[in-house]
TORLOLUM-927424 format. One line per field, with one value per residue: chain; z negated, x negated, y negated of N, C-alpha, C, CB in turn. Coordinates in nm, 3 decimals. Glycine has a CB too. Example, Ala and Ser with C-alpha at 12.3 -4.5 7.8 and 13.67 -1.06 7.14 Angstrom:
% TORLOLUM-927424
kette (A A) .
n.z (-0.780 -0.708) .
n.x (-1.319 -1.285) .
n.y (0.569 0.225) .
ca.z (-0.780 -0.714) .
ca.x (-1.230 -1.367) .
ca.y (0.450 0.106) .
c.z (-0.780 -0.787) .
c.x (-1.320 -1.290) .
c.y (0.330 -0.003) .
cb.z (-0.905 -0.572) .
cb.x (-1.131 -1.408) .
cb.y (0.447 0.060) .
This chain:
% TORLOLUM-927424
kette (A A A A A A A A A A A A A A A A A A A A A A A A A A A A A A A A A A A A A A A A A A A A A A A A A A A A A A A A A A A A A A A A A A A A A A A A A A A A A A A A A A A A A A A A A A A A A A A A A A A A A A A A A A A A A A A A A A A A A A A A A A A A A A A A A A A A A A A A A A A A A) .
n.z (-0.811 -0.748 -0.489 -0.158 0.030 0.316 0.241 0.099 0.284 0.434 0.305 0.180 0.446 0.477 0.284 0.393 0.608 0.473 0.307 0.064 -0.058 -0.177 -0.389 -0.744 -0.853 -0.650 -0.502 -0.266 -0.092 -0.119 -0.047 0.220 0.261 0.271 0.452 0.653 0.926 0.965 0.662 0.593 0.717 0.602 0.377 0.406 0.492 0.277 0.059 -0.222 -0.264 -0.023 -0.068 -0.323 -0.096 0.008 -0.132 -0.223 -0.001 0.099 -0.173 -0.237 -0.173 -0.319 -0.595 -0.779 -0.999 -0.873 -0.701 -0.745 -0.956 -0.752 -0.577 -0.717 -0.832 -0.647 -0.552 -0.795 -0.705 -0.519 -0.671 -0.833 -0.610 -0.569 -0.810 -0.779 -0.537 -0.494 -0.486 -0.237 0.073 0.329 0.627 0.750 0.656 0.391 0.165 -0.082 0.024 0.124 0.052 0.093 0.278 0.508 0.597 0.822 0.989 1.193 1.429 1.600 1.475 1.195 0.960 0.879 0.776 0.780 0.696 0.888 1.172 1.329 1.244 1.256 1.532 1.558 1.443 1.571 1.786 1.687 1.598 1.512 1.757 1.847 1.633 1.578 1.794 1.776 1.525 1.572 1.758 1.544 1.426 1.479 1.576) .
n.x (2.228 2.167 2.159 2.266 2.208 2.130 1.954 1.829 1.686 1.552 1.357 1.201 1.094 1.005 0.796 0.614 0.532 0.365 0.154 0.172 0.016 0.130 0.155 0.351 0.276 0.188 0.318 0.272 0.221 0.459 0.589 0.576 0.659 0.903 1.009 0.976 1.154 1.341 1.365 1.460 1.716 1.847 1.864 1.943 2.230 2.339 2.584 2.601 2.306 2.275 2.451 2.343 2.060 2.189 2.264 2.007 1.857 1.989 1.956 1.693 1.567 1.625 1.616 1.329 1.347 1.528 1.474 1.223 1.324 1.554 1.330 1.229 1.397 1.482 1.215 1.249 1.435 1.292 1.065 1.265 1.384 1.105 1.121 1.344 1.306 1.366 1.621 1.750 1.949 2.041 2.180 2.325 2.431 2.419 2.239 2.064 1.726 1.427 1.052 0.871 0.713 0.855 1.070 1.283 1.293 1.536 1.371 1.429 1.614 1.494 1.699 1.815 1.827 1.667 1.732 1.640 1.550 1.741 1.947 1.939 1.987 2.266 2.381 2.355 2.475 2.751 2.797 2.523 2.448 2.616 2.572 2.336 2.231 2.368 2.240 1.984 1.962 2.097 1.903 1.703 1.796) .
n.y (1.246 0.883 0.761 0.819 1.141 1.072 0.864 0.998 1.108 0.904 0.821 1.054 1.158 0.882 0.871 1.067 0.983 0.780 0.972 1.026 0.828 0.633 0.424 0.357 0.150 -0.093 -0.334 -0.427 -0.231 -0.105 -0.242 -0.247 0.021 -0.011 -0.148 0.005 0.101 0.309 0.359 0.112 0.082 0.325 0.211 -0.015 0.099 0.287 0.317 0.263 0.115 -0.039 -0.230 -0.347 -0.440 -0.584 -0.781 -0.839 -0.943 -1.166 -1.354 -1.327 -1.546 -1.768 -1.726 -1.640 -1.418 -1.274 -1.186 -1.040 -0.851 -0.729 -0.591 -0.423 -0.264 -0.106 0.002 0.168 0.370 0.470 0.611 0.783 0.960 1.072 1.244 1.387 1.516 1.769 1.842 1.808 1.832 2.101 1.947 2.073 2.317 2.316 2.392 2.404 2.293 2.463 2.491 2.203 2.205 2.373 2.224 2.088 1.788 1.563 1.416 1.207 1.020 1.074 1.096 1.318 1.621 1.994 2.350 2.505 2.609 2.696 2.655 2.304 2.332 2.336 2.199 2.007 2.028 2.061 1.782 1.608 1.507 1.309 1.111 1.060 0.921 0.692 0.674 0.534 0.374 0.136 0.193 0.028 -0.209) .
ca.z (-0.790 -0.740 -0.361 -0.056 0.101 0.380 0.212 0.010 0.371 0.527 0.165 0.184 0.573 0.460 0.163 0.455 0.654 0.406 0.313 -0.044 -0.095 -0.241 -0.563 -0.746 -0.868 -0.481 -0.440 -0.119 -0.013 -0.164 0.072 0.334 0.285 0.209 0.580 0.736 1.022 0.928 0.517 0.562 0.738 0.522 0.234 0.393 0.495 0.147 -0.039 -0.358 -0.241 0.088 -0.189 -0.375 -0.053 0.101 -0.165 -0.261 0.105 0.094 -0.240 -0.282 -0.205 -0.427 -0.740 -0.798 -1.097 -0.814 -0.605 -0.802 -0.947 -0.632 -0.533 -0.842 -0.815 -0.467 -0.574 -0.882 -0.621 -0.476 -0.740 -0.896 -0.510 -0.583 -0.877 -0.733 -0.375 -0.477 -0.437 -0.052 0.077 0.475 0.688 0.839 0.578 0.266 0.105 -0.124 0.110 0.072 0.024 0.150 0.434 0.531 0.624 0.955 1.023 1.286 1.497 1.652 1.404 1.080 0.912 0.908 0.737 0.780 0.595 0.981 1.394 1.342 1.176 1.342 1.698 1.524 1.380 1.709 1.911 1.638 1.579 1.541 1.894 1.911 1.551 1.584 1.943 1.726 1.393 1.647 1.788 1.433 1.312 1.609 1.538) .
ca.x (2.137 2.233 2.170 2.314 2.149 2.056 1.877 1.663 1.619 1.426 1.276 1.088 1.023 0.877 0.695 0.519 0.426 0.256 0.084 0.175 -0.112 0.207 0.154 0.446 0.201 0.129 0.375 0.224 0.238 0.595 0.710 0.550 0.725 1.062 0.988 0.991 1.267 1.431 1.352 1.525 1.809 1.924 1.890 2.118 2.376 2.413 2.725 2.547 2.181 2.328 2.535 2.194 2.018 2.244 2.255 1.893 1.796 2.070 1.920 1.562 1.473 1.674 1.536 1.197 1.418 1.656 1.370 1.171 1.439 1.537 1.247 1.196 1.506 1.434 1.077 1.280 1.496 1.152 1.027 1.332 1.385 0.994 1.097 1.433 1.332 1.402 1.792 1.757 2.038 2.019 2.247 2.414 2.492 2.453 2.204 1.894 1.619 1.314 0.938 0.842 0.608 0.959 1.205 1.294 1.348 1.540 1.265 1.465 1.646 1.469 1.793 1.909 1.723 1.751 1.678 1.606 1.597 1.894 2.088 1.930 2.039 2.380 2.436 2.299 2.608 2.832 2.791 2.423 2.420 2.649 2.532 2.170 2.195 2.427 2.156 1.837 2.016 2.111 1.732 1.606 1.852) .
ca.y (1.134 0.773 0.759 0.935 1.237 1.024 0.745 1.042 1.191 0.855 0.828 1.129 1.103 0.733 0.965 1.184 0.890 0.702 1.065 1.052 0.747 0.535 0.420 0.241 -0.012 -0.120 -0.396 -0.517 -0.074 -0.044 -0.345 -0.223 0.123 -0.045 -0.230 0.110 0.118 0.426 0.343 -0.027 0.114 0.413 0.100 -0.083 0.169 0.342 0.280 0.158 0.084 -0.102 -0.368 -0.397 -0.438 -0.698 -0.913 -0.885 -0.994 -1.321 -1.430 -1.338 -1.705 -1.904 -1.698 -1.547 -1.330 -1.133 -1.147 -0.923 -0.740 -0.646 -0.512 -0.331 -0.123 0.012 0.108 0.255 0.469 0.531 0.676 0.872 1.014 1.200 1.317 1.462 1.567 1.918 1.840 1.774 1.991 2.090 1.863 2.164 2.447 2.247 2.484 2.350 2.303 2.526 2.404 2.107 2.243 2.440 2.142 2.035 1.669 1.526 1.366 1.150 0.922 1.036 1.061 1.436 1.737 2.140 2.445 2.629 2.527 2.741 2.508 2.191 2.340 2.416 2.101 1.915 2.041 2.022 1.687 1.498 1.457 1.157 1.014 0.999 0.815 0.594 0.597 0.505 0.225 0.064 0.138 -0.057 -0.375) .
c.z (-0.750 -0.633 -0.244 0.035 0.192 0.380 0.129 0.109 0.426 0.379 0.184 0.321 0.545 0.435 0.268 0.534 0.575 0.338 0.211 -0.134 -0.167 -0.393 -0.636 -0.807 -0.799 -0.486 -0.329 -0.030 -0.033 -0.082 0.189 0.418 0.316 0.401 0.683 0.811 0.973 0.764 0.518 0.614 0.626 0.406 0.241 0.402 0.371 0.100 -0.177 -0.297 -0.151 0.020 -0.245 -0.276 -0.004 0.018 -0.188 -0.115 0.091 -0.039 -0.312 -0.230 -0.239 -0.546 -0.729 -0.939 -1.003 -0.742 -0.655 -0.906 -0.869 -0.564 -0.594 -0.840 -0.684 -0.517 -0.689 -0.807 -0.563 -0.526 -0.808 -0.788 -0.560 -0.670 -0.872 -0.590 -0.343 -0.463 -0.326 -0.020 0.211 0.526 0.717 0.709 0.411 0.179 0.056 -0.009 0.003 0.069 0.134 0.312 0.527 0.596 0.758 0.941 1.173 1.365 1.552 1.539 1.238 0.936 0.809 0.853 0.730 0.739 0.716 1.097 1.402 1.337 1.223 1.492 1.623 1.469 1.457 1.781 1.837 1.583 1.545 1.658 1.937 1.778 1.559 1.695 1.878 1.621 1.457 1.689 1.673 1.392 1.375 1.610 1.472) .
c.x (2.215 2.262 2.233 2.195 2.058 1.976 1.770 1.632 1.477 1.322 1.162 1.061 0.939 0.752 0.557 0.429 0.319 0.124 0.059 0.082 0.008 0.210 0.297 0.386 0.188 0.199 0.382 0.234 0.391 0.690 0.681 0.630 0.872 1.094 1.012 1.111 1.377 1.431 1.488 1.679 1.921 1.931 1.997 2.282 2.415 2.481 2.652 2.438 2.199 2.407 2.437 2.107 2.038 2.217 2.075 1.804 1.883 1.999 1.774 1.469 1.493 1.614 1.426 1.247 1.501 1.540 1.289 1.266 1.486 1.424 1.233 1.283 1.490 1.357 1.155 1.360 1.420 1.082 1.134 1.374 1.229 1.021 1.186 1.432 1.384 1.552 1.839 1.829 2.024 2.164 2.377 2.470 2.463 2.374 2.039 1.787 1.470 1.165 0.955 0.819 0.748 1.093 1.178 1.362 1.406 1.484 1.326 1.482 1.610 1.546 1.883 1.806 1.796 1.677 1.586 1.637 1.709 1.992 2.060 1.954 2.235 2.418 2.470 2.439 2.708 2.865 2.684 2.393 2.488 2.614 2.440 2.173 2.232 2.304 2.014 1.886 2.003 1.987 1.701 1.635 1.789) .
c.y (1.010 0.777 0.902 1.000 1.141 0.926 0.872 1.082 1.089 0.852 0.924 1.127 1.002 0.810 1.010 1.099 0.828 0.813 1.081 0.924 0.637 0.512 0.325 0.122 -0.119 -0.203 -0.404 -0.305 -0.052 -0.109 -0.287 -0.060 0.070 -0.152 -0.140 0.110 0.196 0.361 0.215 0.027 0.182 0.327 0.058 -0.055 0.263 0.310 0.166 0.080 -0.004 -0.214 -0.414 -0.485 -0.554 -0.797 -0.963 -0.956 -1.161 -1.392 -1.424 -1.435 -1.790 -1.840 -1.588 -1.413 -1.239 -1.118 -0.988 -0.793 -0.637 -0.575 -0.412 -0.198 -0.057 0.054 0.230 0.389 0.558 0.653 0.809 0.974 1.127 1.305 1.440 1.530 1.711 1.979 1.845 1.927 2.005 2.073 1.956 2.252 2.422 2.342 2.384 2.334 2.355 2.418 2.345 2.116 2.334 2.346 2.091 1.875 1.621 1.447 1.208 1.014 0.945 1.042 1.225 1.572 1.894 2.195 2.525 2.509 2.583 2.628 2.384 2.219 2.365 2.281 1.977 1.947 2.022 1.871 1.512 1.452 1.327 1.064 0.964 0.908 0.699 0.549 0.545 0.400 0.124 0.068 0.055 -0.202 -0.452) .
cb.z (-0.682 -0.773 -0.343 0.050 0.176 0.435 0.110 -0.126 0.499 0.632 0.034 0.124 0.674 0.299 0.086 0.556 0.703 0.274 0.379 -0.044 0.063 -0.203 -0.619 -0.820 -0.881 -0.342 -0.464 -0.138 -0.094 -0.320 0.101 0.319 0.172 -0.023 0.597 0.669 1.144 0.962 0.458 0.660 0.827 0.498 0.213 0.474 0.628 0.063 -0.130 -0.509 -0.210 0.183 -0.330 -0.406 -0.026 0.148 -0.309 -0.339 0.257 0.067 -0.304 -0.265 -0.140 -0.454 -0.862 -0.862 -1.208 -0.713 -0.600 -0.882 -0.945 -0.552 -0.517 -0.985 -0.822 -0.295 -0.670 -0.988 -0.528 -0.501 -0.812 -0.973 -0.376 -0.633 -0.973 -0.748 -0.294 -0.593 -0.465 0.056 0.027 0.542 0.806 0.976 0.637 0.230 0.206 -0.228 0.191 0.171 -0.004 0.081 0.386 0.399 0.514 1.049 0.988 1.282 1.622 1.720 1.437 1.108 1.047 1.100 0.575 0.892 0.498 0.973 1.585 1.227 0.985 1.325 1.830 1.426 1.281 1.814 2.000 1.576 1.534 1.501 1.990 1.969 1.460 1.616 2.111 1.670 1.245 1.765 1.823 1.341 1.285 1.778 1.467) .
cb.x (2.032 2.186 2.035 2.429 2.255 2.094 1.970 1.632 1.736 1.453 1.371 1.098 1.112 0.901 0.802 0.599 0.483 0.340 0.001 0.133 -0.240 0.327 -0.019 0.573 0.090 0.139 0.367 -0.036 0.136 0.633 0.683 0.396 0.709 1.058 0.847 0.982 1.223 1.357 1.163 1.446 1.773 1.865 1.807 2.127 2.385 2.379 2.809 2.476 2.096 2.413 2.648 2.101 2.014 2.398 2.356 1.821 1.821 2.273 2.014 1.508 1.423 1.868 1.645 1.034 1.512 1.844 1.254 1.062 1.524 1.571 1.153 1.228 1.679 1.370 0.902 1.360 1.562 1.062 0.976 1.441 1.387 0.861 1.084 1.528 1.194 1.347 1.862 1.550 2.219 1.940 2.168 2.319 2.405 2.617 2.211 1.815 1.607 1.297 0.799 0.743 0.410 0.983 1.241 1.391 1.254 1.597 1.218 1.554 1.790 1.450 1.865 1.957 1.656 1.805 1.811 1.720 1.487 1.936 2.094 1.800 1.935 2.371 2.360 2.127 2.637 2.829 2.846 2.316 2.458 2.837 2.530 2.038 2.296 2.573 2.117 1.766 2.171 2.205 1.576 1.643 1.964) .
cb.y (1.169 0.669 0.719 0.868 1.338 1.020 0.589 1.157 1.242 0.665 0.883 1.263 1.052 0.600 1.155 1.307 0.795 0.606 1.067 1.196 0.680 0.559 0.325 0.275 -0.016 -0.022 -0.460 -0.651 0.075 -0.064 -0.537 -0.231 0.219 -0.195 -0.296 0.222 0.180 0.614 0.288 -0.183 0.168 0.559 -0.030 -0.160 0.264 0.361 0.475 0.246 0.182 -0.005 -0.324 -0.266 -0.357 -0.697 -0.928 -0.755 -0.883 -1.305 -1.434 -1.227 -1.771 -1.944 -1.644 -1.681 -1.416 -1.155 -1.286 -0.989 -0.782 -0.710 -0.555 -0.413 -0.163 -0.037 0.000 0.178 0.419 0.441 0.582 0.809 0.894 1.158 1.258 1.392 1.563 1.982 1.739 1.749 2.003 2.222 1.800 2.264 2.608 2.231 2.636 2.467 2.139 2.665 2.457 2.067 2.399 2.509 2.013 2.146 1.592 1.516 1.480 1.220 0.900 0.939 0.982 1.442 1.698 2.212 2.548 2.803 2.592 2.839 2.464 2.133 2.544 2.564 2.074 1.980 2.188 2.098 1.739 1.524 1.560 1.134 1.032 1.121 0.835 0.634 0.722 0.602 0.229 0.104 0.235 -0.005 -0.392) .
């Protein structure tokens, strides 16, 4: 997939908030997703999506052409994230993640997904414990 793990993780977190009612027609719902704390973040810190992101915020008010462009390709990430969510691997042991109703999110920063509480207590001491304090800060900026 184009994007990194952790930009499809707030993706589908957004997904659950909005309760699936997202249409990609919605403009005015697709901004409002794309506004999401956690959503805007993992935009801007992706490798690719985070270069897209930056510039499309610096120049979506000199042209109504990047403007909507830019928007367009996020919703398109939006959308190609639903159709791929079944790639979501768990944070800790790198293994497909099972159904939907089956995934653990990290509560905290939104950011971090597991196959088991196993592996989210196992991943927590091995190392989400000093990122997330770090990725809740940066959403909040």
């Amino acid at each position: 997939t184009m994007c990194s793990q952790t930009l499809r993780i707030a993706i589908e977190a957004g997904l659950d908030e909005f309760d699936g009612k997202l249409k990609f027609c919605d403009e005015e719902g697709m901004q409002n997703f794309l506004d999401i704390p956690s959503v805007l973040s993992a935009f801007r810190q992706d490798p690719i999506m985070g270069v897209l992101r930056n510039t499309w915020e610096r120049h979506k008010d000199t042209s109504q052409i990047i403007a909507d462009c830019g928007v367009r390709v996020q919703f398109s990430v939006i959308e190609m994230h639903r159709r791929d969510s079944k790639f979501l691997k768990c944070s800790n042991c790198e293994k497909n993640l099972p159904k939907k109703k089956e995934r653990l999110l990290c509560s905290s920063c939104r950011l971090v997904i597991y196959c088991s509480s196993r592996c989210q207590k196992k991943h927590w001491k091995k190392e989400h414990k000093l990122k997330c304090k770090q990725a809740t800060v940066s959403t909040i900026e």
